[in-house]
Backbone as a printed PyTorch tensor [residue, N CA C, xyz], in Angstrom:
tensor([[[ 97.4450,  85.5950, 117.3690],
         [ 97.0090,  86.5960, 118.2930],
         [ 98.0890,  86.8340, 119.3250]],

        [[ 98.7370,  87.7500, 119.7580],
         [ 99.3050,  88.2900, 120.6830],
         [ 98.9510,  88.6620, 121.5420]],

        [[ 99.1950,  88.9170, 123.0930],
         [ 98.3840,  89.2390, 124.1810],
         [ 99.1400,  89.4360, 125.2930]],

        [[ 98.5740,  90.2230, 125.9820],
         [ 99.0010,  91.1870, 127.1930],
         [ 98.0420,  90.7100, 128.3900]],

        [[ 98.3280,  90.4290, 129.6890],
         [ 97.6170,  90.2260, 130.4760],
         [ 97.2850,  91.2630, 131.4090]],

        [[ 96.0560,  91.7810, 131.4900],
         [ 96.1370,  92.7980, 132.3120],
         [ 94.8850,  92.5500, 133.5860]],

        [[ 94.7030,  93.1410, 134.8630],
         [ 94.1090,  92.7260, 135.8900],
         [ 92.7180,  92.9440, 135.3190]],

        [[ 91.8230,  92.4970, 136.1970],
         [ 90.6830,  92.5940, 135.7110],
         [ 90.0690,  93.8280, 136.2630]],

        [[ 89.3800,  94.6370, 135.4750],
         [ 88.7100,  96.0370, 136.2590],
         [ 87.0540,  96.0000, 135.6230]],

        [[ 86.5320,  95.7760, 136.0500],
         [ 85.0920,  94.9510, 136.3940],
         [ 84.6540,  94.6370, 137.2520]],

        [[ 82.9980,  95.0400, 137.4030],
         [ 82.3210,  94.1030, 139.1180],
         [ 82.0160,  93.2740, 138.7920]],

        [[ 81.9360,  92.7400, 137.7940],
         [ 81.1050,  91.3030, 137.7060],
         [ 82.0880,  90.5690, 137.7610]],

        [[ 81.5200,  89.8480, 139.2830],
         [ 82.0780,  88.7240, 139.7960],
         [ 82.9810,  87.6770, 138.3830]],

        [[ 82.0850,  86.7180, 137.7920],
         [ 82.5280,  86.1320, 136.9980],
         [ 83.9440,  85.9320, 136.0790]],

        [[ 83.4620,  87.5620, 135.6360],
         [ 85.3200,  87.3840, 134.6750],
         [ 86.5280,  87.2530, 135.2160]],

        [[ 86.9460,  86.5330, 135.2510],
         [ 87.8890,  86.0120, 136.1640],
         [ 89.4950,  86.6700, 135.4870]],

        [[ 89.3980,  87.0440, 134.0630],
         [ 90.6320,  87.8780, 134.0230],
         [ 90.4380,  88.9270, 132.5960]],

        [[ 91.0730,  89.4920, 132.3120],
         [ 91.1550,  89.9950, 130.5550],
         [ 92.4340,  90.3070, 130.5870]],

        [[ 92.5390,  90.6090, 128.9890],
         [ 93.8490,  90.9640, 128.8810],
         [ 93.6290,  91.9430, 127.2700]],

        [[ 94.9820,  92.1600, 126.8030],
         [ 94.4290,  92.8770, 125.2550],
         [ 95.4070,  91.4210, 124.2460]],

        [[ 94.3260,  91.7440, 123.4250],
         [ 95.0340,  90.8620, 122.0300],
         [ 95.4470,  91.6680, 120.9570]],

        [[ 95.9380,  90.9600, 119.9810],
         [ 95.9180,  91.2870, 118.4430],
         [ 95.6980,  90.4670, 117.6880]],

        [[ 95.0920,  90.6380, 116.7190],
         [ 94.5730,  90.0170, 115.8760],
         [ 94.6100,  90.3040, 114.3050]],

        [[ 95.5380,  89.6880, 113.3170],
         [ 96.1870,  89.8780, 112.1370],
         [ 94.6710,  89.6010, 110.8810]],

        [[ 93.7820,  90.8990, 110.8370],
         [ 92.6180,  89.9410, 109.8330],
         [ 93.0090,  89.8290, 108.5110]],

        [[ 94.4910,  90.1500, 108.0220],
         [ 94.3760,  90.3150, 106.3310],
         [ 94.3320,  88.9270, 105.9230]],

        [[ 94.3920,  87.6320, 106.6950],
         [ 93.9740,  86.1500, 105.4380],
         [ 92.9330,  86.1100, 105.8080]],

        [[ 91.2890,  86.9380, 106.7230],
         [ 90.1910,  86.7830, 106.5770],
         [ 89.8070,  87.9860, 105.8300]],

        [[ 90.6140,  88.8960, 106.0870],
         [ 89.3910,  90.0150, 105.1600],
         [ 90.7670,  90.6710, 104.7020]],

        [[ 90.9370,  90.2390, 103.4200],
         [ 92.3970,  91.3800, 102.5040],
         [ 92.0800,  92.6900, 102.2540]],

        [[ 92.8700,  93.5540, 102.0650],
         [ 92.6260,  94.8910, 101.4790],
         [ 92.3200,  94.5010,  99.5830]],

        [[ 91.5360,  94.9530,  98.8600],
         [ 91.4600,  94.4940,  97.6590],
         [ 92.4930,  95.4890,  97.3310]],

        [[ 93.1500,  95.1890,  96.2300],
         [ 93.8230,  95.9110,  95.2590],
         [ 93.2230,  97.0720,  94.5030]],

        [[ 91.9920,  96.2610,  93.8580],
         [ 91.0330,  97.4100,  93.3990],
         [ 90.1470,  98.5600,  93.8030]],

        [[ 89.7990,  98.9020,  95.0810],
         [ 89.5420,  99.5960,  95.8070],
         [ 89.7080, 100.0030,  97.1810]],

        [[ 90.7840,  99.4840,  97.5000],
         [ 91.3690,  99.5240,  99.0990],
         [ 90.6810,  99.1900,  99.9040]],

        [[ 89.4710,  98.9670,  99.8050],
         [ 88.7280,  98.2610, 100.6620],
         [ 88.8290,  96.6960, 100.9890]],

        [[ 88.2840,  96.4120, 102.5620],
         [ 88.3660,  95.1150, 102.9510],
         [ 87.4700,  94.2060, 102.6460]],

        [[ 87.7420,  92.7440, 101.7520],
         [ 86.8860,  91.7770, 101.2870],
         [ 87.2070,  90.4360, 102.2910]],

        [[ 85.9800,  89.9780, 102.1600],
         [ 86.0140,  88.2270, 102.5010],
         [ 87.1360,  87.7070, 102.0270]],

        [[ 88.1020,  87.1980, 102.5140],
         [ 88.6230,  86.1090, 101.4860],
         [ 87.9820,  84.9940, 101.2330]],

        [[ 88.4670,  84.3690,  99.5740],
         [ 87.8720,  83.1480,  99.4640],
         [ 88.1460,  81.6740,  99.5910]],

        [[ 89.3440,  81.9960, 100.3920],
         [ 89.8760,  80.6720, 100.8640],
         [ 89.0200,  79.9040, 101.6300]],

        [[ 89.1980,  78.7530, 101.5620],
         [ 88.3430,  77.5200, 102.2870],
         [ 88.8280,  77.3980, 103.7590]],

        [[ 88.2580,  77.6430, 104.5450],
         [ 88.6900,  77.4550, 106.4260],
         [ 87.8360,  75.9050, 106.8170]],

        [[ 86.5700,  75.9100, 106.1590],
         [ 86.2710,  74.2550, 106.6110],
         [ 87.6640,  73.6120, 107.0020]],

        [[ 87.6480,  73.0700, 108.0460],
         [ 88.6530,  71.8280, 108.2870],
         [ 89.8290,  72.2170, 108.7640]],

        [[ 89.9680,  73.6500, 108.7340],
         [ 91.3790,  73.9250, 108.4220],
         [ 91.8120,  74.1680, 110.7790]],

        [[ 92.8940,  74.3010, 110.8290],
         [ 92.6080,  74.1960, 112.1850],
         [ 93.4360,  76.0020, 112.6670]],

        [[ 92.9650,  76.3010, 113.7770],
         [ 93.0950,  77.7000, 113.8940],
         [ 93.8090,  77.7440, 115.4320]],

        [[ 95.0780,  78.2300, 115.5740],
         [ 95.6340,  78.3450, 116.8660],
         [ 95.2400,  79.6750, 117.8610]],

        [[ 95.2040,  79.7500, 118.6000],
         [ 94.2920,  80.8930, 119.5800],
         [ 95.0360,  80.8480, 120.5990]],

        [[ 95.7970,  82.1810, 120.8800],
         [ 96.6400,  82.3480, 122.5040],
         [ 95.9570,  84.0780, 123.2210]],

        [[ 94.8030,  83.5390, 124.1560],
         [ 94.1890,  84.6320, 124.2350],
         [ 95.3420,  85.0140, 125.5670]],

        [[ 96.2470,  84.5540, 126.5560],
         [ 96.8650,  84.6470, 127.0920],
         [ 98.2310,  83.8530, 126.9910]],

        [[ 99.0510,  84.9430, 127.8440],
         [100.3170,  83.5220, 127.4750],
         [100.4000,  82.3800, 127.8340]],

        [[101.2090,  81.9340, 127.1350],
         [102.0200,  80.2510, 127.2870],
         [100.2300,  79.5090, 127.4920]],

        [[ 99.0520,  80.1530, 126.6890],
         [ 97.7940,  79.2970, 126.8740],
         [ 97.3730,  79.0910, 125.6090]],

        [[ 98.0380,  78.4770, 124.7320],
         [ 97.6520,  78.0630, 123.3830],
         [ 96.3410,  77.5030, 123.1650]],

        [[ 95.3690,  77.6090, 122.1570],
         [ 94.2270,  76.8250, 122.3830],
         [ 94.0410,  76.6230, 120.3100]],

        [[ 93.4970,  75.3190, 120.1090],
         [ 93.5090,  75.1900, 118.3050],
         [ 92.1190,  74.4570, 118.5190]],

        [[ 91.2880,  75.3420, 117.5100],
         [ 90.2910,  74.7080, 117.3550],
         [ 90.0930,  74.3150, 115.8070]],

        [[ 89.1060,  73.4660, 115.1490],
         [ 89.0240,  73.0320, 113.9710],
         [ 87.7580,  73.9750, 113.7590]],

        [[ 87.5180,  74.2260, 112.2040],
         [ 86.7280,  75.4650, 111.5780],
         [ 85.4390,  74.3380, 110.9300]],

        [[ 84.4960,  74.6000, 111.0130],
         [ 83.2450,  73.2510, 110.8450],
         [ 82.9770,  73.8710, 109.8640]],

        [[ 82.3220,  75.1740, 109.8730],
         [ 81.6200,  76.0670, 108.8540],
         [ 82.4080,  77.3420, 108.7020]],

        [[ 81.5880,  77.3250, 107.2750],
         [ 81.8380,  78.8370, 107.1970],
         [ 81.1900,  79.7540, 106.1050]],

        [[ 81.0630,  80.9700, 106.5710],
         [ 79.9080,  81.8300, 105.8230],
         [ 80.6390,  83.0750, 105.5650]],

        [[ 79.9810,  83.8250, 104.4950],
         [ 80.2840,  84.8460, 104.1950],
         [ 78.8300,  86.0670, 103.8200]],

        [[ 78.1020,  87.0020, 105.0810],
         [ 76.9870,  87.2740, 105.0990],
         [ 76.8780,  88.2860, 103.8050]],

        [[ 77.8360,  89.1710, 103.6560],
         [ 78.4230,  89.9530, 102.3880],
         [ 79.6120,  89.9420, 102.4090]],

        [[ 79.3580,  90.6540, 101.1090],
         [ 81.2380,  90.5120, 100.4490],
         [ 82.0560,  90.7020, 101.7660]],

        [[ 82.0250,  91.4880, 102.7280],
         [ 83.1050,  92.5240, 103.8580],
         [ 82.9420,  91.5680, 104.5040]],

        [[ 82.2910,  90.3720, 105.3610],
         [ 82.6020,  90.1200, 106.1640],
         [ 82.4020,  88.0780, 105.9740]],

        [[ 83.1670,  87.6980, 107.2560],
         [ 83.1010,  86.2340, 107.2880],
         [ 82.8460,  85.6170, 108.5950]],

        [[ 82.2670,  84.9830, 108.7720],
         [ 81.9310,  84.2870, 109.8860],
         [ 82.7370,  82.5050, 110.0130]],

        [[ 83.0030,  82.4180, 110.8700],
         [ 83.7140,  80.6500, 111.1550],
         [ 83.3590,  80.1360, 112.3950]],

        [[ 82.5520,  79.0650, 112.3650],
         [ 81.8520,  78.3290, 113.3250],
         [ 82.8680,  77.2260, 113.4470]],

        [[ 83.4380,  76.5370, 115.2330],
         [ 83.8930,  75.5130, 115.0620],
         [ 83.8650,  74.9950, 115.8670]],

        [[ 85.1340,  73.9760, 116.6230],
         [ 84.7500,  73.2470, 118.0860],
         [ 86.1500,  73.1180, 118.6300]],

        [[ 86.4580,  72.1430, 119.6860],
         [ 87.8280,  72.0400, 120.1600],
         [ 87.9930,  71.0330, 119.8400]],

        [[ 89.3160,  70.1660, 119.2260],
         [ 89.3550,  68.6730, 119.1190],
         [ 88.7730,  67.8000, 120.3090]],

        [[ 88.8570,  66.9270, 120.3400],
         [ 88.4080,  66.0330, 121.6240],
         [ 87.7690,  66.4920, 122.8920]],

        [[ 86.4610,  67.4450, 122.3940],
         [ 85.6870,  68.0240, 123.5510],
         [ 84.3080,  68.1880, 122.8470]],

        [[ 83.1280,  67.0900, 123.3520],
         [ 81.7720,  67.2070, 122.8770],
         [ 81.4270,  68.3910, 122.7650]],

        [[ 81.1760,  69.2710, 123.4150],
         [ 80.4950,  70.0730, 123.5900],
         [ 81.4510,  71.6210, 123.7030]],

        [[ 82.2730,  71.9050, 123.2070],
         [ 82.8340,  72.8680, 123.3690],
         [ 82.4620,  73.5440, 122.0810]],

        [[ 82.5690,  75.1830, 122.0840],
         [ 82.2710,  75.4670, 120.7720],
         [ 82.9580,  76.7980, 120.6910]],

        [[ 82.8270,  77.3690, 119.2980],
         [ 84.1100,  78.3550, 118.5660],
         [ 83.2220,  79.0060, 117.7970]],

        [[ 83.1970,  80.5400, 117.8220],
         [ 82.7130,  81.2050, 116.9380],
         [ 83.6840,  82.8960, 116.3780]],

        [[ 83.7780,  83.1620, 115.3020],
         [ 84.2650,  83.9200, 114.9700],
         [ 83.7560,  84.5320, 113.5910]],

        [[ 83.4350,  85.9740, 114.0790],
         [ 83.0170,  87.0370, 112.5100],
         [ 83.7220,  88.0900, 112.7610]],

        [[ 83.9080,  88.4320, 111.5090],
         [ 85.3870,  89.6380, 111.0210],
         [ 84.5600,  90.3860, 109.9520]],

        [[ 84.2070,  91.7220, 110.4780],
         [ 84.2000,  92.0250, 108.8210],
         [ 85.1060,  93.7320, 108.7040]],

        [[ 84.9250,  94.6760, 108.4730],
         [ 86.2370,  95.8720, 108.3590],
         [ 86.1370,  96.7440, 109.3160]],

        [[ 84.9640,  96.4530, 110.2450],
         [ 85.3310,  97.6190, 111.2020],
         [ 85.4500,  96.5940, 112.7210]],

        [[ 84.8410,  95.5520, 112.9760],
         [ 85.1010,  95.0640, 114.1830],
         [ 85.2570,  92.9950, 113.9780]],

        [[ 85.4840,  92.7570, 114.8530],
         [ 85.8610,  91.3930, 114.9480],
         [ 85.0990,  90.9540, 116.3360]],

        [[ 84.7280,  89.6860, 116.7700],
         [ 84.2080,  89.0240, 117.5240],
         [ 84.5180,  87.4610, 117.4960]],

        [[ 84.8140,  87.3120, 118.9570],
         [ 85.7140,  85.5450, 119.1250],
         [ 84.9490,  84.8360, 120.3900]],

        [[ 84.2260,  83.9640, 119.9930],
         [ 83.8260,  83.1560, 121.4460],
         [ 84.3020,  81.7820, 121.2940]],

        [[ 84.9830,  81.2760, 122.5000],
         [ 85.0780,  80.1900, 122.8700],
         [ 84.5850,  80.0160, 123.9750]],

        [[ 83.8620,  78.6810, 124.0930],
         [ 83.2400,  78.2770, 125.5270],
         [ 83.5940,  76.7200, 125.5050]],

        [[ 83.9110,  76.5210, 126.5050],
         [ 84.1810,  74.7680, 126.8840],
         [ 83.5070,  74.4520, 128.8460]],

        [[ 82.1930,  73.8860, 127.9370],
         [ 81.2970,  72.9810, 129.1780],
         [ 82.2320,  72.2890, 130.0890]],

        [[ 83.3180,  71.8500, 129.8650],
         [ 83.6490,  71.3820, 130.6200],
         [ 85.0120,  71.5660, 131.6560]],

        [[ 85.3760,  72.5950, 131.1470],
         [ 85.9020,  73.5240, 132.5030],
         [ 85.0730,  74.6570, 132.9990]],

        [[ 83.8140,  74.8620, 132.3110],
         [ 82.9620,  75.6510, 132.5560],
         [ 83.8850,  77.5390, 132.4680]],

        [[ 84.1890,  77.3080, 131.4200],
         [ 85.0750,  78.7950, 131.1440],
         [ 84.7100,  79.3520, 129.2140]],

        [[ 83.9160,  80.3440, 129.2520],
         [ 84.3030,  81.3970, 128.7180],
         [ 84.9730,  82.1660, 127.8010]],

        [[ 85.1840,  82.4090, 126.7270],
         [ 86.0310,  83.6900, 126.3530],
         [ 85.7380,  84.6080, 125.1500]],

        [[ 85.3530,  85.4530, 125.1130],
         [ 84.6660,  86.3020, 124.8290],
         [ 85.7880,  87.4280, 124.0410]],

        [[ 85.9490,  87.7510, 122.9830],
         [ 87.2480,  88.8360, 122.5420],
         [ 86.2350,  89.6980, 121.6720]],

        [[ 86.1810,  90.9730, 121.8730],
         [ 86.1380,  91.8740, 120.8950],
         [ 86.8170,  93.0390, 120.4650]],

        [[ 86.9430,  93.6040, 118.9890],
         [ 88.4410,  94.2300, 118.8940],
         [ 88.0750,  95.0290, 117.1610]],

        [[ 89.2790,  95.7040, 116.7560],
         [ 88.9620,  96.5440, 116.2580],
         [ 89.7040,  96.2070, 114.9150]],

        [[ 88.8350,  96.2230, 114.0640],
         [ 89.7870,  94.9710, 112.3450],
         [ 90.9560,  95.7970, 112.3550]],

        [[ 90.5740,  97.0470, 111.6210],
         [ 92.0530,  98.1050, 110.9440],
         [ 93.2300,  98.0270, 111.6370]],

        [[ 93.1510,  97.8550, 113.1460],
         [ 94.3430,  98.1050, 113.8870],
         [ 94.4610,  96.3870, 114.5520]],

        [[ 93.7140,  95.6030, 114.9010],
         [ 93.5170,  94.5690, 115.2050],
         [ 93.3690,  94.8050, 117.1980]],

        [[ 93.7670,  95.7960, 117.5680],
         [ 93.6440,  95.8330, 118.9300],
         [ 92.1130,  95.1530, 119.4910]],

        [[ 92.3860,  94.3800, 120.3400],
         [ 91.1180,  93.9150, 121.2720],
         [ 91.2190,  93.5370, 122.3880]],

        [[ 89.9480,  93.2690, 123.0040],
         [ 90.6220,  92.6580, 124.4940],
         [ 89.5340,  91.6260, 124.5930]],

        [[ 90.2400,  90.6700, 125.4000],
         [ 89.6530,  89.4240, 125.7710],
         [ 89.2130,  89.3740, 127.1520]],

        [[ 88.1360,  88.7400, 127.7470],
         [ 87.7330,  88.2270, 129.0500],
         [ 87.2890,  86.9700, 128.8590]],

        [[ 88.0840,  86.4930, 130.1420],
         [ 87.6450,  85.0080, 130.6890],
         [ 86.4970,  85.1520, 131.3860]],

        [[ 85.5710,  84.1440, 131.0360],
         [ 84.4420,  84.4010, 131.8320],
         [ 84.2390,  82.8010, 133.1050]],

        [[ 84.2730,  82.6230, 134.2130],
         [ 83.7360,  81.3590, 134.6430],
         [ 82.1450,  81.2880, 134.6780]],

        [[ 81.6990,  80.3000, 133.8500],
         [ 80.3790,  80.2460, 134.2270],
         [ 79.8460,  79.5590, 135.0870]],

        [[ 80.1660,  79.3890, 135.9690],
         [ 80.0880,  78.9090, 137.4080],
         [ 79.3850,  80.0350, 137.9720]],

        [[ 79.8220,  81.1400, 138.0420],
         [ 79.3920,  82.4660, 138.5670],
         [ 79.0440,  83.1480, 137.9170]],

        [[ 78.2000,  82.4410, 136.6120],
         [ 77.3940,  83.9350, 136.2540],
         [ 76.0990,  83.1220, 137.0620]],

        [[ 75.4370,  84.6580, 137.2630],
         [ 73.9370,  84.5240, 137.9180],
         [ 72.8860,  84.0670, 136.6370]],

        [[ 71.5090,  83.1620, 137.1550],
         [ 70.7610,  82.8630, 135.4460],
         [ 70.4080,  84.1980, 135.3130]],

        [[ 70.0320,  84.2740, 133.8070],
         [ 69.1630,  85.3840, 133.3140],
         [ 68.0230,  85.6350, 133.8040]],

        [[ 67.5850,  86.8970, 133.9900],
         [ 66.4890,  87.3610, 134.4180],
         [ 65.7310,  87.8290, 133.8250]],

        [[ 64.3380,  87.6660, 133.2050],
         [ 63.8150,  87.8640, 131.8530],
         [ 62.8240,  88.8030, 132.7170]],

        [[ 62.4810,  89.7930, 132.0080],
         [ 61.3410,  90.5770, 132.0960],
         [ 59.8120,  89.8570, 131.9100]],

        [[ 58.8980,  90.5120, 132.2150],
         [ 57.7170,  90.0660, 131.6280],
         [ 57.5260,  90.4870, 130.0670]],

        [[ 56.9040,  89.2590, 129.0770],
         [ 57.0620,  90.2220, 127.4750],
         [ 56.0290,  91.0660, 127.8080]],

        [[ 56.0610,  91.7250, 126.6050],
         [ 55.2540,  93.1210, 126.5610],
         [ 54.4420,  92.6850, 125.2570]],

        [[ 53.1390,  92.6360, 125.7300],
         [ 52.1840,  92.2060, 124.7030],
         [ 51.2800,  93.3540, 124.0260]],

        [[ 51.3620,  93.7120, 122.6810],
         [ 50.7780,  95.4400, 122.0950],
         [ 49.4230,  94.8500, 122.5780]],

        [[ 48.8270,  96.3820, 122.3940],
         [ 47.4380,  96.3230, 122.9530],
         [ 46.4570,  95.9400, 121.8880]],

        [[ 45.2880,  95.2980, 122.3210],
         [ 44.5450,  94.6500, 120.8900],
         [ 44.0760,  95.7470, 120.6070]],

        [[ 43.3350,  96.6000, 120.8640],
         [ 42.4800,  97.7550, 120.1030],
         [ 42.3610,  98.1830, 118.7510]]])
């Protein structure tokens, strides 16, 4: 991933920065030969370890636990950070958009990327969760018995 740091333009307190990435999906989703369209690959990511620089000189590698493929187009990879209980990694790709979360409990930070497969452009925000406010749930809405 490649990345640009840019100021943050947002009210919510929390995100503490973004920037834009790139993101190379052809060893998760190839162009097939046979119809130019974008497939799953079927390579094995279990285990395999994945380097992540959502900003500069901020390298981050997480290890790949799982992994799914919901249809042919797209793949999902669940994982964690080495030597951090509770930190966790999620990533699904399929031909029109991409989605990246990392969160680690214990700097209490965030990161959130979404972006665009064909061209790979995306942008990332740091989030501190220190300052997000809790959720505020509505009352449910129960149908009427009649």
């Amino acid at each position: 991933m490649q990345r640009t740091q840019q100021p943050v333009q947002t009210e919510e307190s929390y995100i503490t920065r973004s920037g834009a990435v790139q993101l190379d999906a052809n060893a998760l989703l190839p162009v097939s030969s046979i119809n130019g369209q974008r497939i799953a690959s079927q390579s094995v990511y279990t285990e395999q370890l994945i380097s992540l620089e959502f900003f500069s000189g901020e390298e981050t590698t997480v290890i790949v636990s799982s992994e799914s493929r919901p249809t042919p187009e797209s793949i999902s990879l669940i994982g964690r950070l080495p030597n951090r209980k509770f930190a966790s990694f999620s990533m699904v790709v399929d031909p029109i958009h991409y989605m990246i979360s990392l969160q680690n409990p214990e700097s209490d930070t965030l990161f959130r990327v979404v972006g665009d497969t064909e061209s790979g452009a995306g942008q990332v925000f740091e989030i501190d969760l220190k300052q997000m406010t809790d959720v505020q749930h509505l009352p449910p809405l129960v149908p009427p018995t009649d």
